[in-house]
N, C-alpha and C positions, 0 to 999 in steps of 0.2 A: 155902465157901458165901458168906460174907460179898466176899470177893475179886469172885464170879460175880453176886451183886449190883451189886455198884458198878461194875461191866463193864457190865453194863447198865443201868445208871443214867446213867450219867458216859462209857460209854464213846462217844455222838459226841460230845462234847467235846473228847477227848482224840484222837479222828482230826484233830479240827477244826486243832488245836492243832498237830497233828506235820506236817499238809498247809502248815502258816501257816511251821514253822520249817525246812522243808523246799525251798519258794519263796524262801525269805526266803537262803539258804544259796546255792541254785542260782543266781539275780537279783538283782545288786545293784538293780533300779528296783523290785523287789514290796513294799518297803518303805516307799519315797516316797513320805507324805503323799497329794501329786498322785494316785497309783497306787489307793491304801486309796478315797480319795473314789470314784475312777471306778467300783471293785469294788463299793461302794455302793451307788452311782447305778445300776448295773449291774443288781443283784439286786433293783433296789425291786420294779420289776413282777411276776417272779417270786415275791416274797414275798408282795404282797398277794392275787396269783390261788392260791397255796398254800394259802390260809386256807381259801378257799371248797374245796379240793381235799382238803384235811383233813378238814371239816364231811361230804364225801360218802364217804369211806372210811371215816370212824367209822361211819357206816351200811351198810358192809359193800359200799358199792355204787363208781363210776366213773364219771367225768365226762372223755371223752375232747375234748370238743367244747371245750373251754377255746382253743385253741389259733384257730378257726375264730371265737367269740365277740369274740375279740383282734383278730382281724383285721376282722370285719363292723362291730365299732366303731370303728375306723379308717378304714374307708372310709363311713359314714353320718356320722361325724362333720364329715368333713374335706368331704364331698361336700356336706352342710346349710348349714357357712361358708363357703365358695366358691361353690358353683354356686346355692343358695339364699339366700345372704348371711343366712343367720341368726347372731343371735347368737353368741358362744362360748358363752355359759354354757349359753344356752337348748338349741343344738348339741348339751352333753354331755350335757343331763338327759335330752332325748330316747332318747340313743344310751346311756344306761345303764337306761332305763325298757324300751328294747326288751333289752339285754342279759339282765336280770332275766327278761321275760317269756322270755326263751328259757328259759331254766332251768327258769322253772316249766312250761312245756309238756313239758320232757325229765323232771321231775317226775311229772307228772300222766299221764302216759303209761307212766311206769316203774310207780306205785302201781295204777294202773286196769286197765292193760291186762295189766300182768304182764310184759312184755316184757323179758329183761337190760338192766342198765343198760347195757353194755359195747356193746349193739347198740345202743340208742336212741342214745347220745351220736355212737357212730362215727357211723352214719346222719345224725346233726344236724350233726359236723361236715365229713362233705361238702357237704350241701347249703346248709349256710352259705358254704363256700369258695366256691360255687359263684355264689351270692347277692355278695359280693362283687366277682368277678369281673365277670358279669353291670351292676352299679351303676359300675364303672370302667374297665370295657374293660379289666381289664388295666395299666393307666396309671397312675403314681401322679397322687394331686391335693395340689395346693400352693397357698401364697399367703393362709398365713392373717393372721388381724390377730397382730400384735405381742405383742402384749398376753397373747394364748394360749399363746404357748412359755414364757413365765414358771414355769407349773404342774410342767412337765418337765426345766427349764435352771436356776432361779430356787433361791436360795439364802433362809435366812434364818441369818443370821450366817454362821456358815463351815460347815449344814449343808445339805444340797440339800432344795430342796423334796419328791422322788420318794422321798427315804430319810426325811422326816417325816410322808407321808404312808404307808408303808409300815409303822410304830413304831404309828399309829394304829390300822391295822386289824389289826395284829397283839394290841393292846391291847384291841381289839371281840371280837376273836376269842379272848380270852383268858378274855374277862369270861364272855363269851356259854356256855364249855364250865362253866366255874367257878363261877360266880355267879349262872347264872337255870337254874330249871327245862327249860330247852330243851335244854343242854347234857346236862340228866341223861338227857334223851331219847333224843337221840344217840346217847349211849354204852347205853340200854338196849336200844333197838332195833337196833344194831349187834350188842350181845352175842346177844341170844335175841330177834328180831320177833316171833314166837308168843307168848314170854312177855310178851313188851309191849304186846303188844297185848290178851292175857288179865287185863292189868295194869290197862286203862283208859287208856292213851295210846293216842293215833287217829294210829297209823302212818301213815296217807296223809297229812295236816296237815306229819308231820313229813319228809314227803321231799319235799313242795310246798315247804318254808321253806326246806331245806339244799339242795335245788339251786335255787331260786331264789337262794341268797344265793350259790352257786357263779357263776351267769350275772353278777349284780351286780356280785362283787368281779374278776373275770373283764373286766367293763367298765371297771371303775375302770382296773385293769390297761393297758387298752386308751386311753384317755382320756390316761393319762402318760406310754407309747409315742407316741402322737401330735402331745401338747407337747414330747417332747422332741427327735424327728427331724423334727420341723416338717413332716411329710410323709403324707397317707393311701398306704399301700402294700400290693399286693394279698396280699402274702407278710408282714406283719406279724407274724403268729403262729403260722407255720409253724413246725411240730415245738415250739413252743410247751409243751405240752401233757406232752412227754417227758418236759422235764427238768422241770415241777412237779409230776410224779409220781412223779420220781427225790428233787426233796429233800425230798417230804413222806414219803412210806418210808424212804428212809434218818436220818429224823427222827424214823421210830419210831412211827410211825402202820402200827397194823398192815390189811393187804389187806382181811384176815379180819372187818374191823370190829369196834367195841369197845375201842379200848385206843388210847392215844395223846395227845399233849398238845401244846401250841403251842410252848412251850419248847424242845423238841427239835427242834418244824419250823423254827423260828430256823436252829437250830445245821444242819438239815441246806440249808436258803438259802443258807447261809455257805457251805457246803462245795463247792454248785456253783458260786458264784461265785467261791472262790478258787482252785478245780481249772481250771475254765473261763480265770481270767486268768493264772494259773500258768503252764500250757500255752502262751496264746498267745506270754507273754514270754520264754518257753522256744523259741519257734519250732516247733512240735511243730502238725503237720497236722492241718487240719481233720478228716480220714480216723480220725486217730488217737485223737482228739480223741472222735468218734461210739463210737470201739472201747471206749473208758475210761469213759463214760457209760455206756454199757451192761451193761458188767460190772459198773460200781457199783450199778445198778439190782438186777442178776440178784443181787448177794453181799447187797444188803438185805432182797430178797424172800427168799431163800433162809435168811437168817438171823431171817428173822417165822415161815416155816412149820418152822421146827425148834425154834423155842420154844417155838410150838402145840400141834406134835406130842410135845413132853417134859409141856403143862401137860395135853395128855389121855391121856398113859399117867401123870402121877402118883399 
């Protein structure tokens, strides 16, 4: 029992750990300083849009539109300081004040109307790709000030900017489950909505907040993609979506809502990002690449609903 514990306790760790000495065996470069940074830098965005991905599956619910958010702040961003010459800064706040506002209408639509989450999100993230589209022809837009790839390129000592701001919201996100009332929300409304709501928590409050702060960090996300390929592009955050799905369940965040913690969505960050760079330095096809993703999805989900199903026949 004790063993079957610590398996589930420890055990993405310990995948984490066997994927790191596995790449590390197969590639002499997976080890190279140079190599670790990029896998980094890599997974910042990932990591920060994970947070908010977390916040909604603790509520039992799905935020498919993440991927489409990523991208419509990239191209309002980039489209503000070019073709508007607006500020950077002003640019971002904007394009994370709309970010947000999507969420909270995917929010407010999920608690009012009663709709699946799973519909409303898809639904928002076509018509956002669409919205994009639409805004750039298609085209990327470039040319911004200098000054702006800093946020995405920019270092401070020998860490990247994208992997300190990704440490940040994972420490928001940490505080937020842990430390305020909201978190306990989350988690009570994920486990039993009736009861929580029998309880005296005003469950619509609380699905306005978690996906609005899904759309938010979702932007954020979006904002550091942008600084850091110096480029709005229409396909930004395509499939996006997938894999911050993939490493917040195999992080142990379960579908089911209720149960989950940020520490583990850490470890499962890491794990698509070193799978992910693994592979490439392995030369191992994109095709392949898709196939490996998805069964690690399918073997995460599949190992949330056989927990479920042991914690309701015990």
């Amino acid at each position: 029992m004790k063993f079957v514990a610590g398996l589930k306790k420890y055990g993405i760790f310990a995948v984490l750990l066997l994927l790191i000495i596995i790449f590390s065996v197969a590639s002499k470069a997976f080890l190279v300083p140079s190599n670790l940074f990029n896998v980094a830098r890599q997974i910042s965005m990932l990591g920060i849009a994970a947070v908010g991905m977390a916040f909604v599956l603790l509520l039992g619910g799905i935020d498919l539109s993440i991927g489409s958010v990523i991208t419509l702040v990239n191209i309002v961003a980039a489209w503000l300081m070019v073709k508007a010459n607006v500020d950077p800064v002003l640019a971002a706040l904007i394009a994370l004040a709309m970010s947000a506002s999507i969420g909270f209408i995917n929010g407010w639509i999920i608690a009012n109307i009663k709709m699946p989450p799973l519909i409303v999100t898809l639904c928002a993230m076509t018509i956002l790709e669409g919205v994009a589209y639409i805004i750039c022809g298609g085209l990327p837009i470039f040319g911004f000030p200098k000054a702006f790839t800093v946020l995405g390129q920019g270092y401070i000592g020998l860490i990247p900017i994208p992997v300190i701001i990704m440490i940040v919201i994972f420490v928001i996100g940490s505080f937020i489950l842990n430390k305020t009332f909201f978190g306990r929300y989350f988690y009570a409304v994920g486990s039993n909505e009736e009861a929580a709501n029998l309880s005296g928590i005003n469950v619509k409050r609380v699905k306005y907040l978690v996906y609005t702060l899904s759309g938010l960090f979702a932007g954020i996300a979006g904002i550091v993609l942008l600084s850091r390929t110096n480029s709005g592009q229409a396909l930004a955050g395509k499939g996006f979506e997938f894999d911050v799905l993939t490493a917040v369940v195999l992080g142990g965040v379960s579908v089911n809502g209720g149960s989950g913690k940020i520490s583990n969505v850490v470890a499962g960050v890491l794990i698509i990002g070193v799978l992910s760079n693994g592979l490439v330095l392995l030369n191992v096809s994109q095709y392949v690449q898709m196939v490996t993703k998805g069964l690690v999805l399918l073997l995460a989900v599949g190992f949330d609903c056989i927990q479920k199903y042991q914690k309701s026949n015990a």
